[in-house]
TORPA-4810 file (N, C-alpha, C, O; in nm, 3 decimals):
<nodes>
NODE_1_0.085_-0.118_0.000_0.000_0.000_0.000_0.089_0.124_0.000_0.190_0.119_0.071_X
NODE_2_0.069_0.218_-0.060_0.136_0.346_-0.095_0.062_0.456_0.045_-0.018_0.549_0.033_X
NODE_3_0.114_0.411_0.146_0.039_0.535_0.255_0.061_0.682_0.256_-0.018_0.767_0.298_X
NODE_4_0.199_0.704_0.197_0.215_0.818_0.204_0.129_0.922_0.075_0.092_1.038_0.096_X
NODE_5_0.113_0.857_-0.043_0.000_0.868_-0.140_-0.142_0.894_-0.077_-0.212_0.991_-0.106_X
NODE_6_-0.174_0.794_0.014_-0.326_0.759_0.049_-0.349_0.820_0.170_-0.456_0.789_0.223_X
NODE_7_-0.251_0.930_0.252_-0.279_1.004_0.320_-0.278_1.160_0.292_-0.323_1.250_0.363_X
NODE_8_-0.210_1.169_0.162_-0.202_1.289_0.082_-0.340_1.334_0.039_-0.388_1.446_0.026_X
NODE_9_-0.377_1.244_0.026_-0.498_1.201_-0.059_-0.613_1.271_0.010_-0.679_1.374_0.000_X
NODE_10_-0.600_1.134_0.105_-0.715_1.168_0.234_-0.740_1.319_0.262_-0.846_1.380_0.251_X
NODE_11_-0.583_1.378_0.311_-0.609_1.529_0.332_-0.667_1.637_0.240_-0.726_1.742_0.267_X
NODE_12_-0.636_1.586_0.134_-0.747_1.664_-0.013_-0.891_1.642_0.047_-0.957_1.745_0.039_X
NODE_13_-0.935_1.574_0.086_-1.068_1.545_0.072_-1.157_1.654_0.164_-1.265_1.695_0.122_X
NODE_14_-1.112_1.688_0.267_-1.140_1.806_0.299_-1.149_1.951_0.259_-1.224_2.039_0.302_X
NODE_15_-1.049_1.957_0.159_-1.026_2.090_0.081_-1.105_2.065_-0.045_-1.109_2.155_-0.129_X
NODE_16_-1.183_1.926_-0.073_-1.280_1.916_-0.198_-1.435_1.896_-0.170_-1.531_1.886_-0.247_X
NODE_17_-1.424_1.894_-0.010_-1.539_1.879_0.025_-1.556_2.053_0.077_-1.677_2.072_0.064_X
NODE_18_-1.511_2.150_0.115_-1.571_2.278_0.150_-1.555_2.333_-0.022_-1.608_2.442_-0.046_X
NODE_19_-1.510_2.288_-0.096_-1.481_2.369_-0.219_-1.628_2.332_-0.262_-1.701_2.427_-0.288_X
NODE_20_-1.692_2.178_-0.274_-1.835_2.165_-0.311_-1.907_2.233_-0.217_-2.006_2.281_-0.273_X
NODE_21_-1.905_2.263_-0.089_-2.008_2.374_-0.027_-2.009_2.526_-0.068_-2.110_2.594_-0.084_X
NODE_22_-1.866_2.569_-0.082_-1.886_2.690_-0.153_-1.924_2.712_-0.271_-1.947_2.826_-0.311_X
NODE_23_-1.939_2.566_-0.373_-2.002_2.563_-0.508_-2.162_2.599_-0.488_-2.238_2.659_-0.564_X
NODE_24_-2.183_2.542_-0.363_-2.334_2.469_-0.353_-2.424_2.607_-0.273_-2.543_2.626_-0.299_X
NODE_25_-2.307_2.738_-0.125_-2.358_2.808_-0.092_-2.382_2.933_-0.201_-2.490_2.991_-0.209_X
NODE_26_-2.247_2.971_-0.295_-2.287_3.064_-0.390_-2.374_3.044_-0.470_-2.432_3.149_-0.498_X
NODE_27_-2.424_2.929_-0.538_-2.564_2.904_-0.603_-2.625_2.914_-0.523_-2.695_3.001_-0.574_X
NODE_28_-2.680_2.895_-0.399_-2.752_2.937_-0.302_-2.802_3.082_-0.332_-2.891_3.132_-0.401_X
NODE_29_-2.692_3.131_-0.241_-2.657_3.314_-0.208_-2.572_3.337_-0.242_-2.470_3.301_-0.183_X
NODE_30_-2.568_3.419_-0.367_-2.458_3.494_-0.443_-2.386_3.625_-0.318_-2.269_3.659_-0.333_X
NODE_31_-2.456_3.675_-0.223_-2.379_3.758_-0.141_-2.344_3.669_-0.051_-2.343_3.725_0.059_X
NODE_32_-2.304_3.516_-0.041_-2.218_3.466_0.039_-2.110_3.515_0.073_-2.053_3.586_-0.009_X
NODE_33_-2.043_3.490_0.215_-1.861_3.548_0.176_-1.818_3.426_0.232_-1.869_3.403_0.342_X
NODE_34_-1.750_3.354_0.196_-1.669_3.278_0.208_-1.574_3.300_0.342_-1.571_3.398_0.416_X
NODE_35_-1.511_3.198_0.348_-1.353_3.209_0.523_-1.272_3.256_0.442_-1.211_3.358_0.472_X
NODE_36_-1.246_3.174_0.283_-1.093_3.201_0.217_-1.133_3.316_0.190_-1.026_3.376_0.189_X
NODE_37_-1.252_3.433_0.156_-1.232_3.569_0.083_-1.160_3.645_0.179_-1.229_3.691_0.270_X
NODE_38_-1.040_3.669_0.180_-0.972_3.780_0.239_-0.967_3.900_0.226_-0.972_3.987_0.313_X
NODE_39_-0.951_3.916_0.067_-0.946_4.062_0.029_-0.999_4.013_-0.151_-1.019_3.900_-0.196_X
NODE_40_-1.007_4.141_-0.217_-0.972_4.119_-0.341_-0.891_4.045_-0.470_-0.935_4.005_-0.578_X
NODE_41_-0.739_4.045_-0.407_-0.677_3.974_-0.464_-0.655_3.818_-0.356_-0.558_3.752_-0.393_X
NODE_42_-0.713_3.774_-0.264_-0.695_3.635_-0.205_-0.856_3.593_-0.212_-0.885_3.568_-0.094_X
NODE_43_-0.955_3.576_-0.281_-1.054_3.545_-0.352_-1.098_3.408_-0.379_-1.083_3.367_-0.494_X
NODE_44_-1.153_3.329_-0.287_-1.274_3.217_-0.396_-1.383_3.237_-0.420_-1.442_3.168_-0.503_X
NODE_45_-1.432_3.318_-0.366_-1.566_3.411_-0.455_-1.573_3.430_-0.574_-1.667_3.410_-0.650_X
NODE_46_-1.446_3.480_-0.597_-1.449_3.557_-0.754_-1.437_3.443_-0.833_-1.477_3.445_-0.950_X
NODE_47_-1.373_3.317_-0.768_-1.364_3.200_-0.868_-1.423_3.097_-0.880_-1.409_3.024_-0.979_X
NODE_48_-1.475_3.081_-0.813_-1.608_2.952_-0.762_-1.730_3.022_-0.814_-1.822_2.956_-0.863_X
NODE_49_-1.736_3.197_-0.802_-1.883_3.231_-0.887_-1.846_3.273_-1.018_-1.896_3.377_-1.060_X
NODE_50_-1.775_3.217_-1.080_-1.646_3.289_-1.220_-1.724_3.174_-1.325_-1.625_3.113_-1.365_X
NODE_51_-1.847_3.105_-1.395_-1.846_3.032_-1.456_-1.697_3.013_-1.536_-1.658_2.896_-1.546_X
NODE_52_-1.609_3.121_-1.594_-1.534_3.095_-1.722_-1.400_3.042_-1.640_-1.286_3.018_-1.681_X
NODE_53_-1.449_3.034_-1.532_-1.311_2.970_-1.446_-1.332_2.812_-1.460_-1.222_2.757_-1.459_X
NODE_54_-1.455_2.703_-1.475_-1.478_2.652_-1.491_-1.401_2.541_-1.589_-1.350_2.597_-1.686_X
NODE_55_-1.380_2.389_-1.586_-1.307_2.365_-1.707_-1.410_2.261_-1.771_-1.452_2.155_-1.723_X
NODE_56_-1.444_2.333_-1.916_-1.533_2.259_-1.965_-1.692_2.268_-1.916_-1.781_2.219_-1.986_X
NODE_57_-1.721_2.339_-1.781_-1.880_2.375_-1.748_-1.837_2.311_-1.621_-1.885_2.349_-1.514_X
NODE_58_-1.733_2.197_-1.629_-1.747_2.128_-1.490_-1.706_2.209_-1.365_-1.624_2.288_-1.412_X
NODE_59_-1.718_2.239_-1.208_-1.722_2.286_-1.106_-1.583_2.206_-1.040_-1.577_2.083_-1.047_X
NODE_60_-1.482_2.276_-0.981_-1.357_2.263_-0.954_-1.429_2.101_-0.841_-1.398_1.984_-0.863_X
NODE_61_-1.502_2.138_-0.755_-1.490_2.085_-0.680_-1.526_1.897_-0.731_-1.462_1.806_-0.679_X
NODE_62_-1.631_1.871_-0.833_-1.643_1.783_-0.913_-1.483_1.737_-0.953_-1.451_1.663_-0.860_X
NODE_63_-1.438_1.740_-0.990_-1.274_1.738_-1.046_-1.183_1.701_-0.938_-1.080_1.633_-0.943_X
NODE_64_-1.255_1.772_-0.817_-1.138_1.730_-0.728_-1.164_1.617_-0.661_-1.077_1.550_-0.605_X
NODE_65_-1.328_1.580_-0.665_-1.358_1.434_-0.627_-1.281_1.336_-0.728_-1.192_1.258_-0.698_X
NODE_66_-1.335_1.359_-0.848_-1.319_1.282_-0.932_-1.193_1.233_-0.999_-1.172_1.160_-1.096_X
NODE_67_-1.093_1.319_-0.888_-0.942_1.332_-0.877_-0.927_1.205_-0.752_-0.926_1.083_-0.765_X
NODE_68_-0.920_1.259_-0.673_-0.886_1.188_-0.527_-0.958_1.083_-0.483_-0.898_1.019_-0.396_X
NODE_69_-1.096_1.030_-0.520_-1.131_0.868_-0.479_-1.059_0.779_-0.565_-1.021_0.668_-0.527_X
NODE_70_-1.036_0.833_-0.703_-0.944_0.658_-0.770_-0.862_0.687_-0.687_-0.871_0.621_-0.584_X
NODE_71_-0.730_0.814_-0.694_-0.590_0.800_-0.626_-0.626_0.711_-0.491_-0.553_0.615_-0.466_X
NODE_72_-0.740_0.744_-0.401_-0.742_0.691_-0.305_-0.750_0.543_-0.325_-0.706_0.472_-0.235_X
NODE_73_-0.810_0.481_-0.448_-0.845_0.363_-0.424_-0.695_0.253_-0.477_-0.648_0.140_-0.460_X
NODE_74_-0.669_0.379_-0.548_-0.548_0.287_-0.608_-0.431_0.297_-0.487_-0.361_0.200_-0.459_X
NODE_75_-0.419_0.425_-0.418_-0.343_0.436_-0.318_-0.328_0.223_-0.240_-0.256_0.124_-0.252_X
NODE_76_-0.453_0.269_-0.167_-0.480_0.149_-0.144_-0.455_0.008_-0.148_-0.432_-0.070_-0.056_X
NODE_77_-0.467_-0.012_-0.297_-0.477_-0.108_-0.421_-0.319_-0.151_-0.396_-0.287_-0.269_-0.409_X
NODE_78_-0.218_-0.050_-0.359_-0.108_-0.052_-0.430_-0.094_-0.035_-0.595_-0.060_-0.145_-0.638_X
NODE_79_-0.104_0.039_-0.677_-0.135_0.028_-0.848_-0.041_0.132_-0.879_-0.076_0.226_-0.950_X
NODE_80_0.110_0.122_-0.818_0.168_0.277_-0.871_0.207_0.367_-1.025_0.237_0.483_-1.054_X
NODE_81_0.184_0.219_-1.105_0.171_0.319_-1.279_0.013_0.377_-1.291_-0.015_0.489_-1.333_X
NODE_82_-0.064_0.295_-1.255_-0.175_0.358_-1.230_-0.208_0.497_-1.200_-0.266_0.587_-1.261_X
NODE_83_-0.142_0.485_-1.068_-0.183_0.582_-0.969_-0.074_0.713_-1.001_-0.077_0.816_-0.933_X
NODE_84_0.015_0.694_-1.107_0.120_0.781_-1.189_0.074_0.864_-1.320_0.129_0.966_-1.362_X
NODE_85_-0.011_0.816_-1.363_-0.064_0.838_-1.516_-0.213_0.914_-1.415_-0.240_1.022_-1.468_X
NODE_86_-0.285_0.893_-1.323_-0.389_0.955_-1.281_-0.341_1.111_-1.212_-0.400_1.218_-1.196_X
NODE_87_-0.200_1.058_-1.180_-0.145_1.188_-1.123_-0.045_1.258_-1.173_0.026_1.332_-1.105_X
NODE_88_-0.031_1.239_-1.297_-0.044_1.294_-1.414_-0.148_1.421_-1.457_-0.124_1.541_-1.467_X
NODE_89_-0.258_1.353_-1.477_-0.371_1.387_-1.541_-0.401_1.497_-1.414_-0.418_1.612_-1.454_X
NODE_90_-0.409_1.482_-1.305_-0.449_1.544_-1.193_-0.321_1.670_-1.192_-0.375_1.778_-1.166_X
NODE_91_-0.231_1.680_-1.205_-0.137_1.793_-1.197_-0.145_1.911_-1.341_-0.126_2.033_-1.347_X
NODE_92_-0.186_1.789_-1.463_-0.158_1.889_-1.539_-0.345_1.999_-1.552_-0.360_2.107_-1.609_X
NODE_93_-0.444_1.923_-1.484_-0.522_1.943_-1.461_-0.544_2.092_-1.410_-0.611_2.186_-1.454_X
NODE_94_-0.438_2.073_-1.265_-0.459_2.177_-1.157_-0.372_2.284_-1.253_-0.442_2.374_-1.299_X
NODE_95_-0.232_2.289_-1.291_-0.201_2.433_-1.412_-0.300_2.441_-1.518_-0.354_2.545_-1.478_X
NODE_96_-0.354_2.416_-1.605_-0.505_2.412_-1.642_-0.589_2.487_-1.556_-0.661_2.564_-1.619_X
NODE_97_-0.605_2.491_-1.408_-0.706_2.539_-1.389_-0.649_2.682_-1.269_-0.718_2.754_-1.196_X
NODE_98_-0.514_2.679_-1.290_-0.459_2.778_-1.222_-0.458_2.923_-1.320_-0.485_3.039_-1.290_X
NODE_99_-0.412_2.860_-1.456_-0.453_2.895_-1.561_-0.551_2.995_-1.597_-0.525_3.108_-1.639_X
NODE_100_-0.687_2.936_-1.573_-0.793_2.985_-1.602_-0.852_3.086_-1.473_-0.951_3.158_-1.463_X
NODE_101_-0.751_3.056_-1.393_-0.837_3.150_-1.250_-0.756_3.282_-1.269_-0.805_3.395_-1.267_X
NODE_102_-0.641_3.254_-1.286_-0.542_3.435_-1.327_-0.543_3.508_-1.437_-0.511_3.627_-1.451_X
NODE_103_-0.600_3.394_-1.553_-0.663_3.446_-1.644_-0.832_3.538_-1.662_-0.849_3.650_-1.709_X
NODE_104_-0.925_3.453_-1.613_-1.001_3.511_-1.555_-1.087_3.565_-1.428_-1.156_3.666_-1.417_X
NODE_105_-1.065_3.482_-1.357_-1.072_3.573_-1.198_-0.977_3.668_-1.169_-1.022_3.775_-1.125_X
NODE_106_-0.849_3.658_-1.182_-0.735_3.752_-1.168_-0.721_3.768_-1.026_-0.684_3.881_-0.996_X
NODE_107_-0.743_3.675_-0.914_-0.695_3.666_-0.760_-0.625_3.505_-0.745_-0.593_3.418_-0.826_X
NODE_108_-0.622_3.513_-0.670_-0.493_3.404_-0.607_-0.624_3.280_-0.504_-0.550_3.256_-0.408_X
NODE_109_-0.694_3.237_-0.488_-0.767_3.127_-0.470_-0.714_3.010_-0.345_-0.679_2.894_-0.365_X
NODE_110_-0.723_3.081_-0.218_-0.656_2.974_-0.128_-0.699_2.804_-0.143_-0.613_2.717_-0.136_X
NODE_111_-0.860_2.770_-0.165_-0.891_2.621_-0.162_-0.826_2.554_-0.294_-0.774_2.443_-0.288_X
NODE_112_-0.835_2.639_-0.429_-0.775_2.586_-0.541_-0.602_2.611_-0.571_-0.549_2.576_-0.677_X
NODE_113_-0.552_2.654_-0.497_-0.414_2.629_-0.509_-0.361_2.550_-0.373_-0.243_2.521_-0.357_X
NODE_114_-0.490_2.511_-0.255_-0.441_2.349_-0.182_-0.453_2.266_-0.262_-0.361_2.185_-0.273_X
NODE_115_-0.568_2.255_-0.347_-0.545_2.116_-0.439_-0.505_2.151_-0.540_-0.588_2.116_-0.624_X
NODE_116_-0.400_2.218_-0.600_-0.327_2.227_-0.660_-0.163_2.182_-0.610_-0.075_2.139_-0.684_X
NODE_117_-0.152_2.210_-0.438_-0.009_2.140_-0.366_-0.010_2.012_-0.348_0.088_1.938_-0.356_X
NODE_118_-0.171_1.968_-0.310_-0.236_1.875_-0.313_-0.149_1.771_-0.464_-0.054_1.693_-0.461_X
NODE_119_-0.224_1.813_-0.565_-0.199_1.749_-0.706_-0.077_1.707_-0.710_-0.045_1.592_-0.741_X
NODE_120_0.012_1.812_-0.675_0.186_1.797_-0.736_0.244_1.698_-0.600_0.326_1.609_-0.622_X
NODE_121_0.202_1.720_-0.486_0.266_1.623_-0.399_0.226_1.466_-0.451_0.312_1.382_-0.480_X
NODE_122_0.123_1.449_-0.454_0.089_1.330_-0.513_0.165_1.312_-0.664_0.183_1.204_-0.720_X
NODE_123_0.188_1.390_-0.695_0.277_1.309_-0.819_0.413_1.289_-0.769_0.466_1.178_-0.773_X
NODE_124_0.466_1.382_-0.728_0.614_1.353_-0.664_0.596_1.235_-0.556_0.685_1.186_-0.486_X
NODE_125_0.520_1.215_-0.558_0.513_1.058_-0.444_0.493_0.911_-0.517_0.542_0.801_-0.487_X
NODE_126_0.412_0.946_-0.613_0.346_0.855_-0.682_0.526_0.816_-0.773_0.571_0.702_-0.763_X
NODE_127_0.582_0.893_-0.829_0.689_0.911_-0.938_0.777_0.839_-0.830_0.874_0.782_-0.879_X
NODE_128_0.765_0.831_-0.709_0.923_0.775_-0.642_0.844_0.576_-0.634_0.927_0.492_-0.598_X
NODE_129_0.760_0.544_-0.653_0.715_0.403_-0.650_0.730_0.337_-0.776_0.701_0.219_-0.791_X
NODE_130_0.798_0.450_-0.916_0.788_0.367_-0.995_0.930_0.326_-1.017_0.956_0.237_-1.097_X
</nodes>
């Protein structure tokens, strides 16, 4: 089992589970404020209510599930080309979507650049099992 993977992991899951509540309170109430809105430029407001921040229509926080239960399962599994090529896909994902937030939100995003440290640790972990 790859623990140090499958605890990386684990700790994402918290930073993908308030990222789907702040998906879920700004469709709610657009005058939500968020914990991460600090100021102007330290912002998930501006990017979680940013449709064009979006990749493809899909909602960061969708992505970040749909990121971290395989890693978790493969964590698990032991599957490290597997779990290399997913974290892959998951890093080049997060510049992709770092991308699109400085491009169009134009603030700095505390929950989406954890799973963005998130992403890259898991590859540098995943890359030492193969």
């Amino acid at each position: 089992m790859m623990y140090d993977v499958l605890v990386v992991s684990l700790l994402g899951l918290p930073v993908a589970t308030y990222s789907l509540y702040l998906e879920w309170a700004l469709a709610k109430d657009p005058d939500y404020k968020p914990v991460c809105d600090l100021s102007d430029v330290f912002s998930c407001k501006r990017n979680f209510g940013n449709k064009q921040v979006r990749i493809m229509g899909i909602p960061s926080s969708w992505i970040m599930f749909a990121y971290l239960i395989p890693m978790i399962v493969l964590a698990y599994l032991n599957r490290p080309q597997l779990a290399f090529a997913l974290a892959i896909f998951g890093a080049l994902t997060s510049v992709y979507k770092e991308y699109r937030i400085f491009k169009y939100g134009k603030t700095f995003c505390p929950v989406c650049n954890a799973f963005f440290a998130v992403a890259f640790v898991v590859l540098y972990l995943t890359y030492q099992y193969l």
